[in-house]
Backbone bond lengths (Angstrom), bond angles and torsions (degrees), N, CA, C in turn:
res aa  C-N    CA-C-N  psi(-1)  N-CA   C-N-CA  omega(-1)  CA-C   N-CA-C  phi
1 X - - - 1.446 - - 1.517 110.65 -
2 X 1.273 110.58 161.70 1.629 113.98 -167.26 1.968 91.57 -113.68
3 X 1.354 77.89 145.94 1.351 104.76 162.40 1.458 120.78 -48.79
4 X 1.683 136.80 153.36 1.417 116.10 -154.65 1.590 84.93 -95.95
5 X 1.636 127.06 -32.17 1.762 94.91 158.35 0.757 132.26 -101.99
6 X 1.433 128.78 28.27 1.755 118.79 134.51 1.213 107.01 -59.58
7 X 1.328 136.39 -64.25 1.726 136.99 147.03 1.752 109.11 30.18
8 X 1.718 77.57 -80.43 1.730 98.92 -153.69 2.003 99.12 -68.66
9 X 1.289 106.02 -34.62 1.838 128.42 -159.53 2.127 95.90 -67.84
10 X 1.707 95.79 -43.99 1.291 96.70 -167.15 1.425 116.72 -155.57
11 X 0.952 104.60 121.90 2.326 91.99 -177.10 1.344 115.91 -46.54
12 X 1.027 100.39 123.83 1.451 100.64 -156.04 1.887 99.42 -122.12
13 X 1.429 107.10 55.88 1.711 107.68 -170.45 1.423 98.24 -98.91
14 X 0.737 134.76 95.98 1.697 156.18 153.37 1.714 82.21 -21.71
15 X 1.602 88.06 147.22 1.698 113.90 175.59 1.683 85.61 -100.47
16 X 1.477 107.95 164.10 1.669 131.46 143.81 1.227 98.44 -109.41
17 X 1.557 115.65 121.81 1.484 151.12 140.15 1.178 111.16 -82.79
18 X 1.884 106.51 107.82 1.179 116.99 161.87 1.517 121.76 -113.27
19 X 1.654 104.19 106.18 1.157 134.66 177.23 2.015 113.82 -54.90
20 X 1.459 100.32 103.73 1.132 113.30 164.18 1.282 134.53 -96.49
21 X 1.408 131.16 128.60 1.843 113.16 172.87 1.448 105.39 -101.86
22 X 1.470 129.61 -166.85 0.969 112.36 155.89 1.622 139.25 -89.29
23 X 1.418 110.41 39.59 1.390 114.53 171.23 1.793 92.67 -140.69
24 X 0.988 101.58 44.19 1.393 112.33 167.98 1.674 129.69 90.62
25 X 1.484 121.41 -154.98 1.311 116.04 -161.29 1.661 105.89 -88.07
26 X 1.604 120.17 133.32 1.538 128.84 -147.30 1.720 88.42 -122.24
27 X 1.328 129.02 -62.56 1.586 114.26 173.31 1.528 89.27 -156.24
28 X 1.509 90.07 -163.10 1.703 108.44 179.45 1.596 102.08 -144.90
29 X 1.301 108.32 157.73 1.292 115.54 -156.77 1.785 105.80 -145.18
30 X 1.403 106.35 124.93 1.450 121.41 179.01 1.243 116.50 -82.93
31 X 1.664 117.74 63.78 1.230 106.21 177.24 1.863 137.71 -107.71
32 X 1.303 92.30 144.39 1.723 94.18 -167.58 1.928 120.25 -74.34
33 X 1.071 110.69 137.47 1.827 123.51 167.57 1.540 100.21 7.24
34 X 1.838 94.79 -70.65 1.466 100.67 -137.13 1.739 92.83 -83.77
35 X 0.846 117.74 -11.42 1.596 122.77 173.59 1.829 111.03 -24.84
36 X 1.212 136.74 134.46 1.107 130.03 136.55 1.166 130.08 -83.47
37 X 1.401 147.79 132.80 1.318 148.50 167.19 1.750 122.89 -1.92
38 X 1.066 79.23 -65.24 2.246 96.78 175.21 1.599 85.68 -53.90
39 X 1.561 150.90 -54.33 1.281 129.84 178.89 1.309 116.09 -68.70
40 X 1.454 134.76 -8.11 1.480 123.20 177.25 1.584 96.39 -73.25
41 X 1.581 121.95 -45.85 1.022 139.50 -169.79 1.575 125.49 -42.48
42 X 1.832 84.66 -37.00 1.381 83.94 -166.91 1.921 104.57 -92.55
43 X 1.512 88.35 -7.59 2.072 92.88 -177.48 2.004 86.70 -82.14
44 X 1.229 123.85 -32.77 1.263 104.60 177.39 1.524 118.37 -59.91
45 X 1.274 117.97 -24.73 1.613 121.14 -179.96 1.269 115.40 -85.82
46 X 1.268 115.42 -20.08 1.531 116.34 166.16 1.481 128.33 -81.72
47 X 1.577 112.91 -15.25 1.436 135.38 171.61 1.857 98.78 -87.97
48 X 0.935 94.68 -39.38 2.083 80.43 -156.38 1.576 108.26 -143.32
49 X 1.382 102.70 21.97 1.563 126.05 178.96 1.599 98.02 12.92
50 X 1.781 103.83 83.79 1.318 119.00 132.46 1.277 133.86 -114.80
51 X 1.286 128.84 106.54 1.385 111.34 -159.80 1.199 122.17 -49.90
52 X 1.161 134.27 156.16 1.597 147.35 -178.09 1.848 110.61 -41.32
53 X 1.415 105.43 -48.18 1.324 124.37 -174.23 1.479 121.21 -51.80
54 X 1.871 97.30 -39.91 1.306 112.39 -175.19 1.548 126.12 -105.77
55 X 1.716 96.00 30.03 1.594 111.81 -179.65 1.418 112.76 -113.06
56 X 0.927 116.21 142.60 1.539 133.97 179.67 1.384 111.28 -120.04
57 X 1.507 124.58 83.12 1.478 126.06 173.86 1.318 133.24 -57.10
58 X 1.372 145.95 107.00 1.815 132.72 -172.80 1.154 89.38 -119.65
59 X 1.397 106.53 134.28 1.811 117.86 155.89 1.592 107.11 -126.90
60 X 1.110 100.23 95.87 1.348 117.40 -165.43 1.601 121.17 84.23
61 X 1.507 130.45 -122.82 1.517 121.67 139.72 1.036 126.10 -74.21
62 X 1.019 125.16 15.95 1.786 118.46 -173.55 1.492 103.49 -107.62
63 X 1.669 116.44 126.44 1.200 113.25 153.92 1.552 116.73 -62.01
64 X 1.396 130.41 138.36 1.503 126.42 155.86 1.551 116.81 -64.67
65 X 1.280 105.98 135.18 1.450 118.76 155.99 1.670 142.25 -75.55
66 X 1.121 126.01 93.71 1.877 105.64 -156.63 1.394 109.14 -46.78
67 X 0.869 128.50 -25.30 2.058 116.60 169.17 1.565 98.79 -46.33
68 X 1.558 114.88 -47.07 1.602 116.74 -137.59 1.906 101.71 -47.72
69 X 1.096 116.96 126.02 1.765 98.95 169.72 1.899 106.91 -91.11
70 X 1.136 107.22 142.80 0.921 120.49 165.28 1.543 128.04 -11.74
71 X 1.424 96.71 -76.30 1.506 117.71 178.72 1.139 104.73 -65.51
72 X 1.749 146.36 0.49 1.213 118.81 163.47 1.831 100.67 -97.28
73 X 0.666 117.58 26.54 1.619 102.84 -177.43 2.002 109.48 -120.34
74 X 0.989 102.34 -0.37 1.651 111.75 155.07 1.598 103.98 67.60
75 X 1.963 107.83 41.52 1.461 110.14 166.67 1.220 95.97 -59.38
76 X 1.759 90.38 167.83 1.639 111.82 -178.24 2.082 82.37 -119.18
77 X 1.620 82.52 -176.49 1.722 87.29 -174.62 1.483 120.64 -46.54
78 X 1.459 100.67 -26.40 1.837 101.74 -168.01 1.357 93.74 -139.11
79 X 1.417 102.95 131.64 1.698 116.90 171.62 1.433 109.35 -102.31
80 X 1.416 123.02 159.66 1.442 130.57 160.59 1.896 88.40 -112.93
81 X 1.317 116.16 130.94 1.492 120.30 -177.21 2.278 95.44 -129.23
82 X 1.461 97.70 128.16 1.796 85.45 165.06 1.291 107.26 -96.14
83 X 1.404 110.70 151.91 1.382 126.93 166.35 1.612 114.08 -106.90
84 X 1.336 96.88 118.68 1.618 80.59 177.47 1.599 103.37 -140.34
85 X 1.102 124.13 121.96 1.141 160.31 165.51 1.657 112.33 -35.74
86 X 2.073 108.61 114.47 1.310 101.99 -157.63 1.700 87.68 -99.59
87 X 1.488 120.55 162.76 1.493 133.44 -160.23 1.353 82.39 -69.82
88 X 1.550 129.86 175.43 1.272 154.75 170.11 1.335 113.54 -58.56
89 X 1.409 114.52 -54.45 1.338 147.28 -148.79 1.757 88.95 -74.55
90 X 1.163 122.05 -54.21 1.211 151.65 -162.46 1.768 99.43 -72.87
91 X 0.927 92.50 -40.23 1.913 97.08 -161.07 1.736 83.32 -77.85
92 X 1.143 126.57 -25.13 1.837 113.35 -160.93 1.477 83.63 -98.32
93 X 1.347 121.80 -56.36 1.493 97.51 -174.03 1.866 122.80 -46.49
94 X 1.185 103.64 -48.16 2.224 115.63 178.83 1.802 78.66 -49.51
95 X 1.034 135.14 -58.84 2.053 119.91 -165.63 1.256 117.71 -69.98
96 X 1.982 115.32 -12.04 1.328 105.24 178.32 1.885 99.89 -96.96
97 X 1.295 115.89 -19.46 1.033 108.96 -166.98 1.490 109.79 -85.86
98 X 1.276 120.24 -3.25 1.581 127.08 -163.44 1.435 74.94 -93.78
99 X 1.345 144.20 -72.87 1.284 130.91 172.52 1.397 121.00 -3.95
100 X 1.670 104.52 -90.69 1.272 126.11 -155.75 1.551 93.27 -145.55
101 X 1.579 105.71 117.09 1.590 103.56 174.83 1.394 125.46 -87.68
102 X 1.604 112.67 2.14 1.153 110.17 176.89 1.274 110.46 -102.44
103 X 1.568 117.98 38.74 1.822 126.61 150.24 1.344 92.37 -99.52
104 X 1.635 145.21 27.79 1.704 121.04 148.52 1.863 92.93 -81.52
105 X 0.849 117.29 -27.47 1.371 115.56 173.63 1.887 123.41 -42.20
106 X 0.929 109.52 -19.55 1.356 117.13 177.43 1.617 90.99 -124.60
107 X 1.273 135.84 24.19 1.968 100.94 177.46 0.969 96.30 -85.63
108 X 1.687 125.49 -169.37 0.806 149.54 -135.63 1.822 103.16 -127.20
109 X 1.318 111.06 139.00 1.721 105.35 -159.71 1.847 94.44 -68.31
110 X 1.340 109.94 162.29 1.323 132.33 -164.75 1.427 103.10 -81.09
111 X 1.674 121.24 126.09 1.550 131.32 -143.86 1.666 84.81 -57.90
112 X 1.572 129.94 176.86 0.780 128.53 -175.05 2.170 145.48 55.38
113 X 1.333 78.56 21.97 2.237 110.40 -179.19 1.472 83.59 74.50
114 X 1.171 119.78 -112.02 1.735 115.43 -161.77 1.100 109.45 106.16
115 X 1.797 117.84 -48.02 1.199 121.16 -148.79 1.453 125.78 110.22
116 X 1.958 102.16 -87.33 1.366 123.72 -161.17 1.346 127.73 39.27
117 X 1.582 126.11 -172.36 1.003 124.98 176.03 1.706 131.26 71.37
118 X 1.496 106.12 16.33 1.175 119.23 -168.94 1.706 140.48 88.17
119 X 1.727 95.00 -18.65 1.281 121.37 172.04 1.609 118.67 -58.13
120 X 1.356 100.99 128.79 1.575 109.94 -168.70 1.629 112.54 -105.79
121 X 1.066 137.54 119.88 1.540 153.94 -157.25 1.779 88.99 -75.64
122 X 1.280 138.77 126.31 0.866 137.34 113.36 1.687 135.68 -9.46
123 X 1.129 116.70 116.01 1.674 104.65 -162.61 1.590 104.96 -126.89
124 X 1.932 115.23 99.35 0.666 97.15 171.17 1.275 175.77 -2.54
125 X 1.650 147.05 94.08 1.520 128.37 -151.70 1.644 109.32 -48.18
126 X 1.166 118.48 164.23 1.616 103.51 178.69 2.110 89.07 -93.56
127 X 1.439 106.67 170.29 1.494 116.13 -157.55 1.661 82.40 -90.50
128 X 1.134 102.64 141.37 1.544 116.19 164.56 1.799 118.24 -96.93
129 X 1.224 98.17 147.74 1.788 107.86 -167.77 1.232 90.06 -106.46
């Protein structure tokens, strides 16, 4: 809740964020205007201790951005928000690369061959008639 002059300074009506995973509804969250994303994040880790790192926000199709503030994205009183949960593997690489980004240089190719690593697929000629 806001202060009664934050109140008067700025509308200060808190959204409900209701936090979904995919096996259903995980919490809800009182969050204010001026909020940026990285702060919804961090009231989600204090509700259902996932760390910030290992959240993936959708409000609708859109992933959230932690810059994004709140008040520019034109919630209404009540949100439906997904949470979806980034692999392990994934969460240590985003902490080595916030470091030093030239450890994607050694990851590991993308589950399913892919390739990776800069390697470019050859692309068939198309068949001539």
């Amino acid at each position: 809740m806001c202060a009664p002059a934050e109140q008067a300074a700025m509308a200060c009506e808190e959204t409900k964020l209701i936090l979904h995973g995919l096996g259903g509804e995980l919490c809800t969250i009182a969050a204010r205007p001026d909020w940026a994303v990285h702060e919804v994040k961090a009231a989600v880790e204090a509700e259902i201790q996932v760390q910030p790192r290992q959240q993936r926000l959708l409000l609708g199709t859109r992933e959230l951005r932690d810059a994004d503030r709140l008040s520019d994205l034109g919630l209404g009183d009540v949100e439906h928000v997904t949470l979806i949960k980034r692999p392990a593997q994934q969460v240590e690489w985003l902490a080595h690369v916030e470091k030093d980004w030239s450890k994607l240089l050694g990851a590991p190719a993308p589950a399913g061959g892919g390739g990776g690593r800069g390697r470019r697929r050859e692309r068939a000629p198309p068949h001539s008639q």
